[in-house]
Each structure stands twice: as C-alpha cells, then as structure tokens.
VMD Tcl script that builds the backbone (N, CA, C; Angstrom):
set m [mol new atoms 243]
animate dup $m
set s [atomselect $m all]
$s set {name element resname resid chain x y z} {
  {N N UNK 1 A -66.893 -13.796 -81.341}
  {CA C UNK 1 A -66.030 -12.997 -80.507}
  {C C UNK 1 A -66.760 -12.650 -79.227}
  {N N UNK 2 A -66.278 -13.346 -77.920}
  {CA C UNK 2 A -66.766 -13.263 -77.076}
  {C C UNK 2 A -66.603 -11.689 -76.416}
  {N N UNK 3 A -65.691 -11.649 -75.482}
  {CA C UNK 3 A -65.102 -10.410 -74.490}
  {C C UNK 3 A -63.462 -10.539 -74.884}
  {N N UNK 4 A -63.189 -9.437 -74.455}
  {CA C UNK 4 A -61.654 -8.974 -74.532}
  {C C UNK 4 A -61.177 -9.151 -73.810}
  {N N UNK 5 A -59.647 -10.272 -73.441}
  {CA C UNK 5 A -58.889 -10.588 -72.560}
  {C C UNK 5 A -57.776 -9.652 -71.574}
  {N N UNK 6 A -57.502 -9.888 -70.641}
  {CA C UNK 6 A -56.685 -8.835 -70.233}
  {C C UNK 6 A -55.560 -8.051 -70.876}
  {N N UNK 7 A -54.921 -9.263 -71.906}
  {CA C UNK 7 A -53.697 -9.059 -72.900}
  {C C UNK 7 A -54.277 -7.653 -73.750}
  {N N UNK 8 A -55.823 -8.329 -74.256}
  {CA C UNK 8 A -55.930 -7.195 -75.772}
  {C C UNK 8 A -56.996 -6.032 -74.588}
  {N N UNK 9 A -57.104 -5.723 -73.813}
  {CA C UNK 9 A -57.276 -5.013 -73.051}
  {C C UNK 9 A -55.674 -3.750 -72.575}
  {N N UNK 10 A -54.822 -4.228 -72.352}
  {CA C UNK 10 A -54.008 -3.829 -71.980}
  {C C UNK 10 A -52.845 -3.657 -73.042}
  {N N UNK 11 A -52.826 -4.479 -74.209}
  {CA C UNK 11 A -52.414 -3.876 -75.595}
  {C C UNK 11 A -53.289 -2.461 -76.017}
  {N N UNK 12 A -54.506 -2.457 -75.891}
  {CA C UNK 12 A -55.763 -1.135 -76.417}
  {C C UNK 12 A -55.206 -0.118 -75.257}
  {N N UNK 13 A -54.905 -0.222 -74.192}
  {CA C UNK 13 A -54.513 1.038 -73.667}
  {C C UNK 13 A -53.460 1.496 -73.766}
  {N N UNK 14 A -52.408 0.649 -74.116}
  {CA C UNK 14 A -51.052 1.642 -74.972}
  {C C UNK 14 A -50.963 1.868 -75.890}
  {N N UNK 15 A -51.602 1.483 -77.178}
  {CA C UNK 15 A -52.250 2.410 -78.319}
  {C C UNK 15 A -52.689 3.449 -77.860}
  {N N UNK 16 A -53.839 3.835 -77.150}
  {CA C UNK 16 A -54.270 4.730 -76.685}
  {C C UNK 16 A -53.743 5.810 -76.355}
  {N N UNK 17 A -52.767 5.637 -75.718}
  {CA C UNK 17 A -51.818 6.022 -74.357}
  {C C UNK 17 A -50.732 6.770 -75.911}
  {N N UNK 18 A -50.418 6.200 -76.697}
  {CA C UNK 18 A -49.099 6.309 -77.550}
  {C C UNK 18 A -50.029 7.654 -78.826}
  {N N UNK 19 A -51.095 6.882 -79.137}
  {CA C UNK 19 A -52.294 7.761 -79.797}
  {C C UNK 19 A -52.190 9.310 -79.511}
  {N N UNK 20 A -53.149 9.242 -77.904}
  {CA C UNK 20 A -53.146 10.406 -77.636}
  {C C UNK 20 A -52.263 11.175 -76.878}
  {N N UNK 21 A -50.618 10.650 -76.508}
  {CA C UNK 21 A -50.189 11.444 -75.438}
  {C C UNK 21 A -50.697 11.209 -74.140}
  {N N UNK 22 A -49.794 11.409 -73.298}
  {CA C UNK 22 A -49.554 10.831 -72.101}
  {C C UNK 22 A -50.438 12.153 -71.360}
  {N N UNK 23 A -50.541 13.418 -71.306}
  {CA C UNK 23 A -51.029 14.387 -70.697}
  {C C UNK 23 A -52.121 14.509 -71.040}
  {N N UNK 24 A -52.946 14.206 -72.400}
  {CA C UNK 24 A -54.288 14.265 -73.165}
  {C C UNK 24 A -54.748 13.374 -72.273}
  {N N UNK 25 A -54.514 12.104 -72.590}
  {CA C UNK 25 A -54.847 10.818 -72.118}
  {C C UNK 25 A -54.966 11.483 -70.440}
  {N N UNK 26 A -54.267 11.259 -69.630}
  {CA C UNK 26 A -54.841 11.699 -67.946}
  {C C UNK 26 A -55.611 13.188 -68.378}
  {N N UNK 27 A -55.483 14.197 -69.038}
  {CA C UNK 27 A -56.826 15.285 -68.391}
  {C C UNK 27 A -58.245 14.584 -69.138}
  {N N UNK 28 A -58.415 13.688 -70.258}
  {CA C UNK 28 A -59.481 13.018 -70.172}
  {C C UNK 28 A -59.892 12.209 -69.305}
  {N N UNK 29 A -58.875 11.489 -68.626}
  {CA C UNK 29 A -59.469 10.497 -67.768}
  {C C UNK 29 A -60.026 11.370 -66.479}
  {N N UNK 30 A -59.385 12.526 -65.801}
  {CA C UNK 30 A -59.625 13.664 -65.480}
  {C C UNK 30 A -61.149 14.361 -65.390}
  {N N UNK 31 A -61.385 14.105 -66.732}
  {CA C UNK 31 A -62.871 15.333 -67.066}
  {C C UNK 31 A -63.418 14.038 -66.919}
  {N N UNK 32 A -63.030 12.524 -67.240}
  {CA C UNK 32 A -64.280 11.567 -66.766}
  {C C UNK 32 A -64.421 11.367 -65.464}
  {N N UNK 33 A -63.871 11.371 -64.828}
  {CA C UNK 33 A -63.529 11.647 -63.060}
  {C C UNK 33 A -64.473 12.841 -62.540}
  {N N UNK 34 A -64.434 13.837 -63.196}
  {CA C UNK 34 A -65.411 14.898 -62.724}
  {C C UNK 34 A -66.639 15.270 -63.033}
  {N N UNK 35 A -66.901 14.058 -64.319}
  {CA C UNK 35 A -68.483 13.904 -64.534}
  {C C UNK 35 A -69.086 12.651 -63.911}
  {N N UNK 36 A -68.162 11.997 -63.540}
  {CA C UNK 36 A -68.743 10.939 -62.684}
  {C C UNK 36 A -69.157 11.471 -61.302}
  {N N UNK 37 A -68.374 12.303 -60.564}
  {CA C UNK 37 A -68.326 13.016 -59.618}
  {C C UNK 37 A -69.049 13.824 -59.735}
  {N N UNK 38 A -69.803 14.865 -60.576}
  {CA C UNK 38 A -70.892 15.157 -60.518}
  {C C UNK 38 A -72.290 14.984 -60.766}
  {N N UNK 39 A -72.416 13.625 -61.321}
  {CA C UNK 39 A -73.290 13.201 -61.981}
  {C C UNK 39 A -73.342 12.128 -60.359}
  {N N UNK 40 A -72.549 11.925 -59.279}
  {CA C UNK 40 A -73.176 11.191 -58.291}
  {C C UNK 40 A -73.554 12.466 -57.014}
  {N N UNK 41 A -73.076 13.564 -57.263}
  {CA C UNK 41 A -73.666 15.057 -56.413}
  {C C UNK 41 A -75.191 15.111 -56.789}
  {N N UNK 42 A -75.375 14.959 -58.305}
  {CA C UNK 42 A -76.816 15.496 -58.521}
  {C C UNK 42 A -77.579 14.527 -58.472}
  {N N UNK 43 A -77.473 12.851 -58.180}
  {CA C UNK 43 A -77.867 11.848 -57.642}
  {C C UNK 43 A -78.324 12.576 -55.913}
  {N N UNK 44 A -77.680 12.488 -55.047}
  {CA C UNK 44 A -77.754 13.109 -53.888}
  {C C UNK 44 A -78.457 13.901 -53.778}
  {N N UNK 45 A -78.497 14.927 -54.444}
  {CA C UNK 45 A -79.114 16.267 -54.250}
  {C C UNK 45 A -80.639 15.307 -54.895}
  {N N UNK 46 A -81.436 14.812 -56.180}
  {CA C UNK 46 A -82.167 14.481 -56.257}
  {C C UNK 46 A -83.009 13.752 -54.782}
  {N N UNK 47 A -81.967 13.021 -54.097}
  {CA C UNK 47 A -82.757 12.223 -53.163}
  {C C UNK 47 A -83.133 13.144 -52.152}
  {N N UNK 48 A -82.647 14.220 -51.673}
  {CA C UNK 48 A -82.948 15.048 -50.390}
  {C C UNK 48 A -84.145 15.687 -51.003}
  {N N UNK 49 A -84.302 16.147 -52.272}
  {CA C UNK 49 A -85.725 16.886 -52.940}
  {C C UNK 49 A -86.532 15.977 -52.794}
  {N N UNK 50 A -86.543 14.728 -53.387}
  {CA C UNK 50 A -87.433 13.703 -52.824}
  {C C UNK 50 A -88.024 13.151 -51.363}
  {N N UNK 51 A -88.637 14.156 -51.050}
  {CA C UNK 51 A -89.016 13.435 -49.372}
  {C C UNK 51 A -90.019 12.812 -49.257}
  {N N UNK 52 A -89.777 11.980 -48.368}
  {CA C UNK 52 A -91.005 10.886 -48.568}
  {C C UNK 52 A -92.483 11.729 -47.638}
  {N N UNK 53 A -93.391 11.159 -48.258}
  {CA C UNK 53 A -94.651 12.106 -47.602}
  {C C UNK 53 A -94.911 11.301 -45.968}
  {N N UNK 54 A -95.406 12.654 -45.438}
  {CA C UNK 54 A -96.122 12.199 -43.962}
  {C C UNK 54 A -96.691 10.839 -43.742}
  {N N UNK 55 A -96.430 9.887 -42.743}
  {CA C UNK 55 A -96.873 8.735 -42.530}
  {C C UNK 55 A -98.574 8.869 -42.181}
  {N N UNK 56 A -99.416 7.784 -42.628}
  {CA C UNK 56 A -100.451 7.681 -41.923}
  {C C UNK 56 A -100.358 6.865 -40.449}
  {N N UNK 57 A -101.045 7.553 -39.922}
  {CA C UNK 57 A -101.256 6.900 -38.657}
  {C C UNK 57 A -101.965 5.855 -38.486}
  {N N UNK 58 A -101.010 4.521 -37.839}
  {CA C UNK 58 A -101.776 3.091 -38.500}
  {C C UNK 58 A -102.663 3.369 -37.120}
  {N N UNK 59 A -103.762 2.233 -37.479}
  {CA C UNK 59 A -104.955 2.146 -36.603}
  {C C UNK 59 A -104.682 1.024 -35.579}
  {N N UNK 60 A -105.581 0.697 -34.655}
  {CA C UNK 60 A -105.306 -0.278 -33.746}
  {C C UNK 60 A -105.357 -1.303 -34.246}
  {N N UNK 61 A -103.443 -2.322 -33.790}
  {CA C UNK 61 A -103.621 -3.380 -34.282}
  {C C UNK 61 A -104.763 -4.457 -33.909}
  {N N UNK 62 A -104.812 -5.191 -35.072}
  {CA C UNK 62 A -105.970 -6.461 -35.038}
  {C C UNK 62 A -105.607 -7.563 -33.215}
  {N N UNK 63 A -107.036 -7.693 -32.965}
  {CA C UNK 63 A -106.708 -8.872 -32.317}
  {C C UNK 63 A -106.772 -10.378 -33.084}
  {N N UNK 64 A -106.096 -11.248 -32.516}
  {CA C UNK 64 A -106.468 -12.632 -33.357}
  {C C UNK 64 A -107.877 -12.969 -32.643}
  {N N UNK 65 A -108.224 -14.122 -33.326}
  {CA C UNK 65 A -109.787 -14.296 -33.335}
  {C C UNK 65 A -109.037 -16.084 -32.038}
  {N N UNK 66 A -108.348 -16.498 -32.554}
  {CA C UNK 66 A -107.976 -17.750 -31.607}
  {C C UNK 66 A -106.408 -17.403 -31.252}
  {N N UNK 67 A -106.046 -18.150 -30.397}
  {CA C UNK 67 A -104.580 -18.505 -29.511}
  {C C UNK 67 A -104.138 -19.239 -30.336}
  {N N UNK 68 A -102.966 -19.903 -29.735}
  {CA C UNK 68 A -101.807 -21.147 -30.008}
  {C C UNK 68 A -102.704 -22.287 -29.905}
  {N N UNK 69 A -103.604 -22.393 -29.159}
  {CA C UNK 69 A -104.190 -23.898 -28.938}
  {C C UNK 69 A -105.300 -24.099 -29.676}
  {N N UNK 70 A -105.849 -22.894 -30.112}
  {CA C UNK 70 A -107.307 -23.112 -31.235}
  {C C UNK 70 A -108.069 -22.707 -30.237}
  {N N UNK 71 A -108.084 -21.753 -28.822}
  {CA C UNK 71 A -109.156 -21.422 -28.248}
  {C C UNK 71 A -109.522 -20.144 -28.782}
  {N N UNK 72 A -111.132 -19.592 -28.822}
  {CA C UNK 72 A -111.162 -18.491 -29.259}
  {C C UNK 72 A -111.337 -17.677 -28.360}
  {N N UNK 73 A -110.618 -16.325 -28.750}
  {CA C UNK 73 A -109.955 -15.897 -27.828}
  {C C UNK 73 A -110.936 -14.519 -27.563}
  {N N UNK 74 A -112.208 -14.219 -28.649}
  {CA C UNK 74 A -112.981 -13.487 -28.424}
  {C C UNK 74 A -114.377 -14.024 -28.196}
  {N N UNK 75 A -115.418 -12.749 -26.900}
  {CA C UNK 75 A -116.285 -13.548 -26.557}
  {C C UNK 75 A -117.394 -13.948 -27.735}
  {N N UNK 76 A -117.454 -13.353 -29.087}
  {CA C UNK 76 A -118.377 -13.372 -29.859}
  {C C UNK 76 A -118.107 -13.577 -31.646}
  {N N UNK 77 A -118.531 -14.454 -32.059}
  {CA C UNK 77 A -117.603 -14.802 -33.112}
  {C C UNK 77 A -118.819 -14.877 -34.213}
  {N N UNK 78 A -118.116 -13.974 -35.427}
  {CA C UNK 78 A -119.618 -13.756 -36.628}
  {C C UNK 78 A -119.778 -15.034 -37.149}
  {N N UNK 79 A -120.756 -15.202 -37.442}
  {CA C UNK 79 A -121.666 -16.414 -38.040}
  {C C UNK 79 A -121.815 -15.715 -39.789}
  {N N UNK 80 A -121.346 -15.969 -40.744}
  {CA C UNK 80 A -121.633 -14.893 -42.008}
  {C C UNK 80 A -122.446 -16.024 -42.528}
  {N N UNK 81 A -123.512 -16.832 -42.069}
  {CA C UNK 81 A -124.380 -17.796 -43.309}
  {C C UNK 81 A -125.360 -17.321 -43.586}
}
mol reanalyze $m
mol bondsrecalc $m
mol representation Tube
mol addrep $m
C-alpha cells in the first residue's frame, strides 16, 4: 500500500465531516489554524532574540604574488628552501 489517492482521500473527509459534525469539524480545523499561526509567531520572535554577533573587522585584503600574464607583481618573493 503505497499513498492514498484523491478518491480515498476525499471519501476520508466525508466520513469525517458526517463523524464529527459539520461545526466540530471547522472549530477544529480552526484551533489547527491557530496553532499553526502561533507556532509561526514564536518562530519569528525566536529569530529577532537571535542576533547575530558583531562582525570582525576583516584585515587588509591580500595582494596576489603574480598578474594575468605570470609577471610577479611583487618586488621580493620568499625562497622557503
């Protein structure tokens, strides 16, 4: 049994519907509406408490050591042997 087709999808909600009454049935769907709705407020509110910390101050960018053509582009270049 894979997934449920639109048919037995839409047969299960008029059981439902016949089950619980037509007014039960919407103030539940209702109270799920307003926990979704608050459960995406206290999402929100989490992110504004979350502040991101002070940036460091980046340092001076790098120069490259050569150009486009392979010239080097500084007058002194380390030897590490």
């Amino acid at each position: 049994m894979g997934s449920f087709s639109p048919i037995h999808l839409l047969v299960l909600a008029v059981v439902a519907i016949l089950l619980l009454g037509g007014g039960r049935f919407s103030s539940l769907m209702g109270d799920v509406a307003k926990g979704v709705k608050n459960f995406k407020k206290g999402m929100a509110e989490q992110d504004e408490d979350d502040k991101p910390a002070k940036r460091i101050e980046s340092q001076k960018q790098a120069e490259p050591a050569f150009d486009r053509d392979g010239n080097a582009t500084r007058d002194t270049l380390r030897d590490d042997r």
